[in-house]
MOPAC internal coordinates of N, CA, C and O (Angstrom, degrees):
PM7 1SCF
backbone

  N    0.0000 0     0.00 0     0.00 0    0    0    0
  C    1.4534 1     0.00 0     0.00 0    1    0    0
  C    1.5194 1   109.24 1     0.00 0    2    1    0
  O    1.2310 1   122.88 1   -39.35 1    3    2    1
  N    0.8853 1   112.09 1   140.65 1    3    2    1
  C    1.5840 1   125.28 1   176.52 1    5    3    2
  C    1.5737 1   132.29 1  -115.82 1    6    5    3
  O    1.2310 1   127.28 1   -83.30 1    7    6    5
  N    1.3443 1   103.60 1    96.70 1    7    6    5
  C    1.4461 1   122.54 1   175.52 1    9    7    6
  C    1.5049 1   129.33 1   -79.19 1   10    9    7
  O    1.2310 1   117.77 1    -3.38 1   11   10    9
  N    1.5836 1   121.85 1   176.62 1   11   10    9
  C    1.4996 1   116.34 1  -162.94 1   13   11   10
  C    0.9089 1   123.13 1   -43.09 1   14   13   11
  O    1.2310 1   129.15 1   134.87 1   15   14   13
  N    1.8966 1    99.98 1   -45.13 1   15   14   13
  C    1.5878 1   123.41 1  -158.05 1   17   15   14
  C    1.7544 1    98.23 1   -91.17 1   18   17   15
  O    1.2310 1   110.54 1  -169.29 1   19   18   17
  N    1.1197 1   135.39 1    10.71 1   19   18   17
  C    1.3526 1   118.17 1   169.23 1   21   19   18
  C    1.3151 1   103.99 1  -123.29 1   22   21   19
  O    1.2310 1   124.41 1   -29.27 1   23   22   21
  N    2.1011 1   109.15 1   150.73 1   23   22   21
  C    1.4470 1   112.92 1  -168.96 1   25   23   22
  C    1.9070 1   110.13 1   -64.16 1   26   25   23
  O    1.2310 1   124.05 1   -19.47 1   27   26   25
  N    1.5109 1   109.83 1   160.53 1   27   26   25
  C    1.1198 1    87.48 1   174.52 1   29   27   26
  C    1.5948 1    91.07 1  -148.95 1   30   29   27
  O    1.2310 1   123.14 1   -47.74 1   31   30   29
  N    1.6211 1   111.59 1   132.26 1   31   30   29
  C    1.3739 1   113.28 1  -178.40 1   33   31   30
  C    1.5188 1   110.05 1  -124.43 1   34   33   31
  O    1.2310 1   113.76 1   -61.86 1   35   34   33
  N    1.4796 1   129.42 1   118.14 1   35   34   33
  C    1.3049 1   125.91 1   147.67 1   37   35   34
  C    1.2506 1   124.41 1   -53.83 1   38   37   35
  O    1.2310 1   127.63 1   -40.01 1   39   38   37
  N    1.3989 1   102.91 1   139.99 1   39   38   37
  C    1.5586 1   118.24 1  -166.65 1   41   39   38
  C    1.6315 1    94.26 1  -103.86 1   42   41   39
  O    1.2310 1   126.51 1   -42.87 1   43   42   41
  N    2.0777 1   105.08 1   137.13 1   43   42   41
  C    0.7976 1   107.13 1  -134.40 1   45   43   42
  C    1.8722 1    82.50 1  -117.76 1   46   45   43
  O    1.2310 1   117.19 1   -50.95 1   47   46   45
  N    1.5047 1   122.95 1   129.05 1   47   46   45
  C    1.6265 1   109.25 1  -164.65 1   49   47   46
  C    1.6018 1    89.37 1  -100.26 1   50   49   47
  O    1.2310 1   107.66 1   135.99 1   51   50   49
  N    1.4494 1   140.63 1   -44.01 1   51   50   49
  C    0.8140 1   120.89 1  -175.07 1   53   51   50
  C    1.2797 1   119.17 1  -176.66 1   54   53   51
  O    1.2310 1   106.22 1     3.51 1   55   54   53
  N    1.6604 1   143.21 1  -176.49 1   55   54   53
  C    1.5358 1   115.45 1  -169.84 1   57   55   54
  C    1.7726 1    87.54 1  -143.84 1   58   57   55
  O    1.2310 1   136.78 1   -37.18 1   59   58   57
  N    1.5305 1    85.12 1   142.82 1   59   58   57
  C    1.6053 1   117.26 1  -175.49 1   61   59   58
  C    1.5848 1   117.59 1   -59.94 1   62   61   59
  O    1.2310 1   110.31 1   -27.24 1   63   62   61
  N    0.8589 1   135.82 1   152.76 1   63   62   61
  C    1.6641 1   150.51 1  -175.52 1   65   63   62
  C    2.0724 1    90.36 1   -46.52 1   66   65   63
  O    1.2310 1   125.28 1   133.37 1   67   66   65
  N    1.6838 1   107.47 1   -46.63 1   67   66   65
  C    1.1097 1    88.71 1  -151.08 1   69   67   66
  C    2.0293 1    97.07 1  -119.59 1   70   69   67
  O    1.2310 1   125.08 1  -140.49 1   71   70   69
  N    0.8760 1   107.86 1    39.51 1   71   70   69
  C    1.5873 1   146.50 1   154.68 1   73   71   70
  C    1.5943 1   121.63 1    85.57 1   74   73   71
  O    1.2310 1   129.93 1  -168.90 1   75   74   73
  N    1.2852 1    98.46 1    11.10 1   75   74   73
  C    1.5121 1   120.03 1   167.65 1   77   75   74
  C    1.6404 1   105.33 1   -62.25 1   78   77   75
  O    1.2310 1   124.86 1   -60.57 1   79   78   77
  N    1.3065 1   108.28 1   119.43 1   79   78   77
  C    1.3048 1   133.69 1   155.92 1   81   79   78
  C    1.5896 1   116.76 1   -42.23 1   82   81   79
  O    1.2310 1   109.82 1   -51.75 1   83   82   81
  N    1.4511 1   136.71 1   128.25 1   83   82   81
  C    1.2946 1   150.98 1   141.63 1   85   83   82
  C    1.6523 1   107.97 1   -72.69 1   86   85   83
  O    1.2310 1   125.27 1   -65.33 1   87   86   85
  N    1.5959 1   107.48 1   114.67 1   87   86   85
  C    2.0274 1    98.07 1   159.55 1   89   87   86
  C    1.2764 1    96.48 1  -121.52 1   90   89   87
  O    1.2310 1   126.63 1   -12.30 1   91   90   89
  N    1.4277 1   104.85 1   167.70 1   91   90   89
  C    1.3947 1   121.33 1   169.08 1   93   91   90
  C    1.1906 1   108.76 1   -54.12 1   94   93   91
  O    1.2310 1   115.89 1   -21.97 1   95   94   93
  N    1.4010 1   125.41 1   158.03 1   95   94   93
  C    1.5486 1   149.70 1   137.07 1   97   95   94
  C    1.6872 1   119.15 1   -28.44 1   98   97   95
  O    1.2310 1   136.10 1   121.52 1   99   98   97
  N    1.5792 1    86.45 1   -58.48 1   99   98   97
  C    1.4879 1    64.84 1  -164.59 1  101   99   98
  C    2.0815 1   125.86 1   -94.23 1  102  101   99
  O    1.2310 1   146.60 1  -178.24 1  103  102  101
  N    1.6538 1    65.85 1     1.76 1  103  102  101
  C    1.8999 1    81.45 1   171.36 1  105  103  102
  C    1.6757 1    98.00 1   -75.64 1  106  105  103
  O    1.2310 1   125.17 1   130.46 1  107  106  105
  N    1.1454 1   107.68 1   -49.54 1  107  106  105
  C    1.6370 1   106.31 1  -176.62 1  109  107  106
  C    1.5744 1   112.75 1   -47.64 1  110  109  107
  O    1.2310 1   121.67 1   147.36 1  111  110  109
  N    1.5400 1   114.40 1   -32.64 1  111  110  109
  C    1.5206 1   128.36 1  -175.66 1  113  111  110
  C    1.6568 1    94.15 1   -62.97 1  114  113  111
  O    1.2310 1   120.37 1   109.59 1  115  114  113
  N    1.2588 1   116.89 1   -70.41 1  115  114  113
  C    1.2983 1   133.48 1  -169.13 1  117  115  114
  C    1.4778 1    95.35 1   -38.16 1  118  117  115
  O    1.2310 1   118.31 1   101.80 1  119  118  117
  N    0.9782 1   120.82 1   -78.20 1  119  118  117
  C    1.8827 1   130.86 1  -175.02 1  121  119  118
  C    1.1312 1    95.14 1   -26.04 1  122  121  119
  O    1.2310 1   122.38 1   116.27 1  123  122  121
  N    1.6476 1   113.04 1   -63.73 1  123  122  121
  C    1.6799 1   107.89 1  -164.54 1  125  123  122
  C    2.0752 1   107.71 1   -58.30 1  126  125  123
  O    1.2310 1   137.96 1   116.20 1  127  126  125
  N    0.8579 1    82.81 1   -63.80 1  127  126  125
  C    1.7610 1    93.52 1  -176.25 1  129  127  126
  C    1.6062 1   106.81 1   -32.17 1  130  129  127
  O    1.2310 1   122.03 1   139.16 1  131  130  129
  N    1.4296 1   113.71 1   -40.84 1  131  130  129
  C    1.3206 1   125.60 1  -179.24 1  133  131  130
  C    1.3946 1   111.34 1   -45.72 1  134  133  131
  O    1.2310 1   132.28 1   101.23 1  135  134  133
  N    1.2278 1    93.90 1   -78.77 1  135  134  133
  C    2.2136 1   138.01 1   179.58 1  137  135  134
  C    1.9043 1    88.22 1   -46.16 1  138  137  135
  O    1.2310 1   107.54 1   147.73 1  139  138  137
  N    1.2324 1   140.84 1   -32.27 1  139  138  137
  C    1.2538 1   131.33 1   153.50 1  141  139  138
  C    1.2372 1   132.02 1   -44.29 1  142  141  139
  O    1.2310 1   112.96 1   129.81 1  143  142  141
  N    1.4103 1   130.91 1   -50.19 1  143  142  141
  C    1.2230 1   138.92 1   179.60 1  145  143  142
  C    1.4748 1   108.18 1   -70.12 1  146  145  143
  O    1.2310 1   130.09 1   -32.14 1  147  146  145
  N    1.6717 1    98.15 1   147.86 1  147  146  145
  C    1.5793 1   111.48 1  -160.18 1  149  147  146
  C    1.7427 1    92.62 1   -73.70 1  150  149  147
  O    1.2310 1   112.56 1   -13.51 1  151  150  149
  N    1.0846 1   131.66 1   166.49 1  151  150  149
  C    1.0020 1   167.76 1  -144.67 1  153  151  150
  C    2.0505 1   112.57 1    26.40 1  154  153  151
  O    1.2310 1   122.84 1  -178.07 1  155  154  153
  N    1.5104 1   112.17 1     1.93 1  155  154  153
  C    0.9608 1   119.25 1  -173.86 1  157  155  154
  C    1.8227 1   131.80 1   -94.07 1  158  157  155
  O    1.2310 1   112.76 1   -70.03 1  159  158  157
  N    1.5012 1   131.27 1   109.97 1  159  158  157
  C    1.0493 1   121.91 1  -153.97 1  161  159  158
  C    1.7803 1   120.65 1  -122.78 1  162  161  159
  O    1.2310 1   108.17 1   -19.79 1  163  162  161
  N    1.1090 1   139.71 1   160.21 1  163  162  161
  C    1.1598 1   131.42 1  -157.97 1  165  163  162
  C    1.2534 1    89.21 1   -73.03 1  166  165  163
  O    1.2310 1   113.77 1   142.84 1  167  166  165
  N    1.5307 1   129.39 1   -37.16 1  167  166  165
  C    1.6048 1   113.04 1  -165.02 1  169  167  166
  C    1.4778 1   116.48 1   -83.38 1  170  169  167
  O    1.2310 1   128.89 1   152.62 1  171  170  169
  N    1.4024 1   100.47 1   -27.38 1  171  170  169
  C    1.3637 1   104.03 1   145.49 1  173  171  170
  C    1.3471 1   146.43 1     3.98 1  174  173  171
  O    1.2310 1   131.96 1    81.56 1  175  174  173
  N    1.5915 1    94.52 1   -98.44 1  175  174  173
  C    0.9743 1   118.24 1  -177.02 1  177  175  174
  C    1.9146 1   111.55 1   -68.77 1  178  177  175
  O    1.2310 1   127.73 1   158.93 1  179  178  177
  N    1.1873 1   102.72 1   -21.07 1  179  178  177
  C    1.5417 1   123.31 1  -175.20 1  181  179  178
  C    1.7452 1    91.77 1   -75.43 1  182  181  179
  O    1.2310 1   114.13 1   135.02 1  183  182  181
  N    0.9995 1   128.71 1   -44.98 1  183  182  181
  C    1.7299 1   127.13 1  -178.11 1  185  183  182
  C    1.3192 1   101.80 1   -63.39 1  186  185  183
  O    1.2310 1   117.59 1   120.87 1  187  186  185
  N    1.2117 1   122.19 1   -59.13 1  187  186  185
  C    1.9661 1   136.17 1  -177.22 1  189  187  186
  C    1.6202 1    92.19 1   -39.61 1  190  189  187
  O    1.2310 1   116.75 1   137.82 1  191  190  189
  N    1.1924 1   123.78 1   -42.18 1  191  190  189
  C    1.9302 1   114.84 1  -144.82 1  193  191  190
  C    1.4165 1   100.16 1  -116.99 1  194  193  191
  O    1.2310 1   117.41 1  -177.17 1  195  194  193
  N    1.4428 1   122.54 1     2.83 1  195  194  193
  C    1.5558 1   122.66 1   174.70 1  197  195  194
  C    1.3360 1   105.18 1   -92.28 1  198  197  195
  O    1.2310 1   120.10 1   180.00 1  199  198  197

């Protein structure tokens, strides 16, 4: 499980004709599961990994 304080990187499968990013599934799962837990937020976690 992945909380505030640990890095968290989507894995990246590949990028579109028109420059949109492909990620995995189950990194995307992980994010979500993350972004669930109470005090934990997508921007969050986006401040921790920049």
């Amino acid at each position: 499980m992945i909380t505030a304080e640990e890095p968290f990187k989507l894995e990246t499968l590949g990028m579109l004709r028109n420059g949109r990013r492909r990620y995995d599934p189950a990194s995307k799962q992980r994010l979500v599961e993350a972004c669930l837990q109470p005090g934990v937020s997508l921007a969050g976690l986006r401040c921790n990994t920049a």
